[in-house]
DSSP file (Angstrom, degrees, kcal/mol; ACC not computed):
  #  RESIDUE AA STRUCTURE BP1 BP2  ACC     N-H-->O    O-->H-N    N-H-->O    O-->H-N    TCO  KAPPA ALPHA  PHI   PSI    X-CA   Y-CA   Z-CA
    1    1 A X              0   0    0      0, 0.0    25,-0.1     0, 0.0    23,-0.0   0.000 360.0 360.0 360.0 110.5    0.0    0.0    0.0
    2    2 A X        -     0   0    0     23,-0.5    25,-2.8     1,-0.1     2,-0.5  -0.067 360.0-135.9 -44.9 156.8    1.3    3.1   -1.1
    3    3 A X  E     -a   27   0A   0     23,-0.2     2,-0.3    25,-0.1    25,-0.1  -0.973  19.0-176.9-118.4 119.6    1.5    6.5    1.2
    4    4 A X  E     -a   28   0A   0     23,-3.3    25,-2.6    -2,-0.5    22,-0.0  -0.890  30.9-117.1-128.5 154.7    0.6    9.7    0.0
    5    5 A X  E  >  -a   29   0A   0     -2,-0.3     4,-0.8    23,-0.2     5,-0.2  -0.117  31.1-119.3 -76.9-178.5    0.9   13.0    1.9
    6    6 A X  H  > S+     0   0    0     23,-0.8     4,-2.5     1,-0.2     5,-0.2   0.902 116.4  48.8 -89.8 -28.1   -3.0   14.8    2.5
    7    7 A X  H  4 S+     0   0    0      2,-0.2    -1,-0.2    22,-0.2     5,-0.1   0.732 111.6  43.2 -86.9 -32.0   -1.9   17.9    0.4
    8    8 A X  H  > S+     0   0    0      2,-0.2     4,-1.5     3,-0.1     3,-0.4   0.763 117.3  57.1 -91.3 -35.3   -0.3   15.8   -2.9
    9    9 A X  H >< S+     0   0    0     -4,-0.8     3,-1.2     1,-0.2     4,-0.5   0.990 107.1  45.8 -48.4 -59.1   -4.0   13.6   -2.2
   10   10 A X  T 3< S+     0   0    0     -4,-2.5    -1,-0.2     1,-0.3    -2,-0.2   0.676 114.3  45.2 -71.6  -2.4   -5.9   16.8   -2.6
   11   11 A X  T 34 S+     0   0    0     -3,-0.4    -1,-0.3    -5,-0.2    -2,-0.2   0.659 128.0  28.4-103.5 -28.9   -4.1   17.9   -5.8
   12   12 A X  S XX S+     0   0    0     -4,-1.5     4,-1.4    -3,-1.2     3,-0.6  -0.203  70.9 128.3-135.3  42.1   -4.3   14.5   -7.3
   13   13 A X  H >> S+     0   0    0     -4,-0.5     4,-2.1     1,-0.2     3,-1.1   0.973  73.5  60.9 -93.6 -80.2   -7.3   12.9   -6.0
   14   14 A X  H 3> S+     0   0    0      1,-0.3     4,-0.7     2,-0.2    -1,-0.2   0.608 108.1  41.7 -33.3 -18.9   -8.5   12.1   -9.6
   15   15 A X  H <> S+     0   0    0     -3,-0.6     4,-1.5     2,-0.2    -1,-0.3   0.808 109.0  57.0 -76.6 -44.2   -5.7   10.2  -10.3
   16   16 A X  H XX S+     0   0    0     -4,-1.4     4,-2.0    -3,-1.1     3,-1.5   0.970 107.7  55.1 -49.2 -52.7   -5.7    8.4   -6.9
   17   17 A X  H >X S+     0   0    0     -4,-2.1     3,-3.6     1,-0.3     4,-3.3   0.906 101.5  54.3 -53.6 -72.3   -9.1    7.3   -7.7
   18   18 A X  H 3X S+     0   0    0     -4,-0.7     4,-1.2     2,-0.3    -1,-0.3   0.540 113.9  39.5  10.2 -55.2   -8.3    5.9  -10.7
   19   19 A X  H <X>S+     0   0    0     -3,-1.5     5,-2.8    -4,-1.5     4,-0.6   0.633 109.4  59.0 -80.0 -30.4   -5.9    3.8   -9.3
   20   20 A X  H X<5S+     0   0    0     -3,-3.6     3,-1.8    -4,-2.0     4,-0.3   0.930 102.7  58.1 -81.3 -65.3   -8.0    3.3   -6.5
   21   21 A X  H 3<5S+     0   0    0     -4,-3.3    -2,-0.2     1,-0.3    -3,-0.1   0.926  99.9  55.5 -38.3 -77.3  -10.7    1.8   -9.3
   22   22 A X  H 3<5S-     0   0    0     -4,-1.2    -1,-0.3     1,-0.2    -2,-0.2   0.611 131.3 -89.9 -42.3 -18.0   -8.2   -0.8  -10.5
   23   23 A X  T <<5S+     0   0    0     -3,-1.8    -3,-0.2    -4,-0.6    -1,-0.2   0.440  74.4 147.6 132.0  22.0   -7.9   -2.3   -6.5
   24   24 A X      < -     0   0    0     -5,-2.8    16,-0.5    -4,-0.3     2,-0.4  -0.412  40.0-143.4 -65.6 173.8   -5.2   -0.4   -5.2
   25   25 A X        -     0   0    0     14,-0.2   -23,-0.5    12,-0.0     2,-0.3  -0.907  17.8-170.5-102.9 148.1   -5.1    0.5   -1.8
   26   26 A X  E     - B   0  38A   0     12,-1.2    12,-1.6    -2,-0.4   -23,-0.2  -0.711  16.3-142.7-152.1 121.4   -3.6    4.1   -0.6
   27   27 A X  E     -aB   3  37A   0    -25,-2.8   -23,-3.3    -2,-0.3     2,-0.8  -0.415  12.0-148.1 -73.6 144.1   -2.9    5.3    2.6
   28   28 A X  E     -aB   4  36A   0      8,-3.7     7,-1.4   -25,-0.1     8,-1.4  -0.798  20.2-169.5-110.0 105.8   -3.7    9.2    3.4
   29   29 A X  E     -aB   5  34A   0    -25,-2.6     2,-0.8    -2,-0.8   -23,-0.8  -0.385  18.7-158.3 -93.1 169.4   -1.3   10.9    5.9
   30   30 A X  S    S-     0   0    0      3,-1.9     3,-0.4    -2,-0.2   -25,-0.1  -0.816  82.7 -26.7-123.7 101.0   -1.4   14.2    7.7
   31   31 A X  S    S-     0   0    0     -2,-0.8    -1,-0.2     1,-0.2   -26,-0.0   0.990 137.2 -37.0  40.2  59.3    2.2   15.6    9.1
   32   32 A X  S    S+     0   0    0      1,-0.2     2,-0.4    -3,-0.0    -1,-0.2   0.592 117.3 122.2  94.2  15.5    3.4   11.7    9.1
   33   33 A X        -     0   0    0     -3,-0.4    -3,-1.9     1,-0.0    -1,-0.2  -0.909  67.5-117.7-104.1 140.9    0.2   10.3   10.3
   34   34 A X  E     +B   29   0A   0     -2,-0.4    -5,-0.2    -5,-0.2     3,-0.1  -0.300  42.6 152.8 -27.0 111.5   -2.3    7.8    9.2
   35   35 A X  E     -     0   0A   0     -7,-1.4     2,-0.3     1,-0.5    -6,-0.1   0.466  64.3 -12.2-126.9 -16.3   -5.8    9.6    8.6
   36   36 A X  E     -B   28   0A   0     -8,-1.4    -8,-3.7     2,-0.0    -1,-0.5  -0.901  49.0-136.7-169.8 146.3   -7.7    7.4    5.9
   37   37 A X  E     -B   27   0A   0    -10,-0.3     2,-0.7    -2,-0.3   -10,-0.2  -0.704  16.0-153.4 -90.0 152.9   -7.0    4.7    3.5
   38   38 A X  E     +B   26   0A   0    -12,-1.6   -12,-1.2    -2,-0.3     2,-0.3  -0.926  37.3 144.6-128.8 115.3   -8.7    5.4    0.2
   39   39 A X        -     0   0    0     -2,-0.7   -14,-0.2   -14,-0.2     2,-0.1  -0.964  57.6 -76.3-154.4-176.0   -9.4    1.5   -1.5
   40   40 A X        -     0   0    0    -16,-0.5     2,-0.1    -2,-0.3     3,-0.1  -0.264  58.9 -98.9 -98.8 150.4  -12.4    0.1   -3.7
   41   41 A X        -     0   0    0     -2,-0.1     2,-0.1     1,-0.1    -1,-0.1  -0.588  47.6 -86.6 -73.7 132.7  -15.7   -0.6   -1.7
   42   42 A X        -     0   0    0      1,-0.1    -1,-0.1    -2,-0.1    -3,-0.0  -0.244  54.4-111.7 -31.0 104.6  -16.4   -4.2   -0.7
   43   43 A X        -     0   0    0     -2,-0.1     2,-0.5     1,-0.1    -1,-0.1  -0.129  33.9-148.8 -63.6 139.7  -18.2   -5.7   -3.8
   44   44 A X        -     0   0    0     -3,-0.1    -1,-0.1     3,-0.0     2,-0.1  -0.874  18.4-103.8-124.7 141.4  -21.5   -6.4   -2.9
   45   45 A X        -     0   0    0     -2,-0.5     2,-0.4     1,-0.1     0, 0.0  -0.373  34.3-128.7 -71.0 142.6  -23.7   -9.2   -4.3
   46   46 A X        -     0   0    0      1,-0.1     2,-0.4    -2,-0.1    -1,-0.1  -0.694  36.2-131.2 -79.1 121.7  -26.6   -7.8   -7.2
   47   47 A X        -     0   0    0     -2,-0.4     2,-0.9     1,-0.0    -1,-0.1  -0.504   7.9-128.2 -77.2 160.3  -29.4   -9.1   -5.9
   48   48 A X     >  -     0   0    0     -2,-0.4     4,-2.3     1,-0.2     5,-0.3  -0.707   8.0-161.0-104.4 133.1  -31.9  -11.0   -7.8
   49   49 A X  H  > S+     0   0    0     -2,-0.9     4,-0.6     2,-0.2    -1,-0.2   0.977  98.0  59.9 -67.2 -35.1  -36.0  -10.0   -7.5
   50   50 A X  H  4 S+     0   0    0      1,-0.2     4,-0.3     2,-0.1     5,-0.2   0.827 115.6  38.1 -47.3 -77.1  -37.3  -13.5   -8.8
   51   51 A X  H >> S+     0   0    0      2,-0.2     4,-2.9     1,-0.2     3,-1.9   0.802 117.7  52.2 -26.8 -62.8  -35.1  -14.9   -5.2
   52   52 A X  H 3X S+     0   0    0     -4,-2.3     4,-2.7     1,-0.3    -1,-0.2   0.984 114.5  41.2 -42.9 -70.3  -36.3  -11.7   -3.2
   53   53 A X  H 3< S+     0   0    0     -4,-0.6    -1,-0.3    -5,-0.3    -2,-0.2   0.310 117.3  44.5 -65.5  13.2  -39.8  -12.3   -4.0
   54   54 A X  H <> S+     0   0    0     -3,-1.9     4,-2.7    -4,-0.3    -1,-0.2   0.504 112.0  50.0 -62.0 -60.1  -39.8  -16.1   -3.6
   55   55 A X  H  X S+     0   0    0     -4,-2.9     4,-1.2    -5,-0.2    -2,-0.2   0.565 110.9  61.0 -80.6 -13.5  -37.8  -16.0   -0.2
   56   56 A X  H  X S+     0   0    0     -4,-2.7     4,-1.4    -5,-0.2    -1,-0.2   0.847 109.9  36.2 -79.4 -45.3  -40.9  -13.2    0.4
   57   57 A X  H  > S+     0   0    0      1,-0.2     4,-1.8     2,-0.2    -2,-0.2   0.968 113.4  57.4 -68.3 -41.4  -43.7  -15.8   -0.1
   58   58 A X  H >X S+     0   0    0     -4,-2.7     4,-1.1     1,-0.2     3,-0.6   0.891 111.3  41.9 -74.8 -43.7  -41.8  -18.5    1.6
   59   59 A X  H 3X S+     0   0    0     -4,-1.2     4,-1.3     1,-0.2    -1,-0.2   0.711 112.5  56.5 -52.2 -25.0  -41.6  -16.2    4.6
   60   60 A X  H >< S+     0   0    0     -4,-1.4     3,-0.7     2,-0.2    -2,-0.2   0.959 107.1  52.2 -59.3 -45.2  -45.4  -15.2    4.1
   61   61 A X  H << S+     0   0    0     -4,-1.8    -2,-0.2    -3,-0.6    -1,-0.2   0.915 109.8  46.4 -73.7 -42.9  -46.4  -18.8    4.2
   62   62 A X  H 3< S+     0   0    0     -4,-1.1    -1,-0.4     1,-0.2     2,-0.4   0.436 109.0  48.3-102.8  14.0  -44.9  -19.5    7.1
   63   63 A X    <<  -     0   0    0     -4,-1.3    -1,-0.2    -3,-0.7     2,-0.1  -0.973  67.8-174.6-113.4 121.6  -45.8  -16.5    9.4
   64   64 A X        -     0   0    0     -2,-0.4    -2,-0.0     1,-0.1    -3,-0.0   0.056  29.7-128.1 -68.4-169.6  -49.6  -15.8    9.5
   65   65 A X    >   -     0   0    0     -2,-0.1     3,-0.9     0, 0.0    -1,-0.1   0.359  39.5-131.7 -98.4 -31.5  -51.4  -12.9   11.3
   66   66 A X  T 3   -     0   0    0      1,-0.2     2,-0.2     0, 0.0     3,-0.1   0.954  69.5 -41.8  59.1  46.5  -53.6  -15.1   12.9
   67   67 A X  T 3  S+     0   0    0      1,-0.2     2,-0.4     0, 0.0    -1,-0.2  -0.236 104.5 127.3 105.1 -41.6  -56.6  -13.5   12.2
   68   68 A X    <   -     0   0    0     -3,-0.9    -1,-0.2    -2,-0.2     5,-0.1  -0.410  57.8-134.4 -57.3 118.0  -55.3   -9.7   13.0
   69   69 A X     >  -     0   0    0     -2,-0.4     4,-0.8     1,-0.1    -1,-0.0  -0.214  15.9-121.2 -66.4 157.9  -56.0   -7.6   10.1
   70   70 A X  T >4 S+     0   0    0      2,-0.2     3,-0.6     1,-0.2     4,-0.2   0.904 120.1  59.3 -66.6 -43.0  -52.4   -5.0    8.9
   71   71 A X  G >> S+     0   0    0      2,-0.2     3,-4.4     1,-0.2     4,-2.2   0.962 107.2  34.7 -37.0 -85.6  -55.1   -2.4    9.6
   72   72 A X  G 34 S+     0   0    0      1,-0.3     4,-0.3     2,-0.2    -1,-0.2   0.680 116.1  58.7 -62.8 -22.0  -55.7   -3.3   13.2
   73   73 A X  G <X S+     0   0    0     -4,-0.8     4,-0.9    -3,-0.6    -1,-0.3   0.562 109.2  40.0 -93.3   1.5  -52.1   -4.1   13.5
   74   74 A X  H <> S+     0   0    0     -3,-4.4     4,-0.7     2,-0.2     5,-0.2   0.778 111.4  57.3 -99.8 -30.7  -50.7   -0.3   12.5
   75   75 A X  H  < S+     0   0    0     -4,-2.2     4,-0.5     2,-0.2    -2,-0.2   0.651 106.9  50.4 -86.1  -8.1  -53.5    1.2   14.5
   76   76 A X  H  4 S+     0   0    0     -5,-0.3    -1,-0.2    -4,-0.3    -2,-0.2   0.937 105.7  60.0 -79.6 -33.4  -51.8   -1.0   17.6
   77   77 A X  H  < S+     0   0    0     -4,-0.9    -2,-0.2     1,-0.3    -1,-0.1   0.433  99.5  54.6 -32.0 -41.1  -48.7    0.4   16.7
   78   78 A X     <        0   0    0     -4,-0.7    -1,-0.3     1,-0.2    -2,-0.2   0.752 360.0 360.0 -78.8 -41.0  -49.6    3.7   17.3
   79   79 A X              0   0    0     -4,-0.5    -1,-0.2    -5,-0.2    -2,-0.1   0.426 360.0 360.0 -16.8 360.0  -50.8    3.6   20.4
């Protein structure tokens, strides 16, 4: 992991990023300290709606209301 000073960051931040895109890591210091690493955000899985909405009925099925209407149950809610 590279080290870059906060003042050569802030002049060159478009490049950092850049770099930053391809998976680098880069640390940002401040008079010789650590203040932030700048590296690509944790990839996060896409979900898919067919699943969502599947894994939504199968949870439907198996919790009822048991008779309490969503009505009667928002208006306990407020209370």
């Amino acid at each position: 992991m590279q080290t870059i000073g906060a003042y050569e960051a802030k002049t060159s931040l478009s490049k950092l990023l850049e770099r930053v895109n391809k998976g680098e890591k880069i640390s940002i210091t401040k008079h010789g300290v650590a203040v932030a690493i700048l590296q690509p955000p944790a990839t996060a899985k896409k979900s898919n709606p067919g699943q969502a909405i599947a894994a939504l009925r199968i949870f439907r099925d198996k919790h009822s209301l048991k008779g309490i209407s969503l009505r009667e149950m928002i208006e306990e809610g407020r209370r």
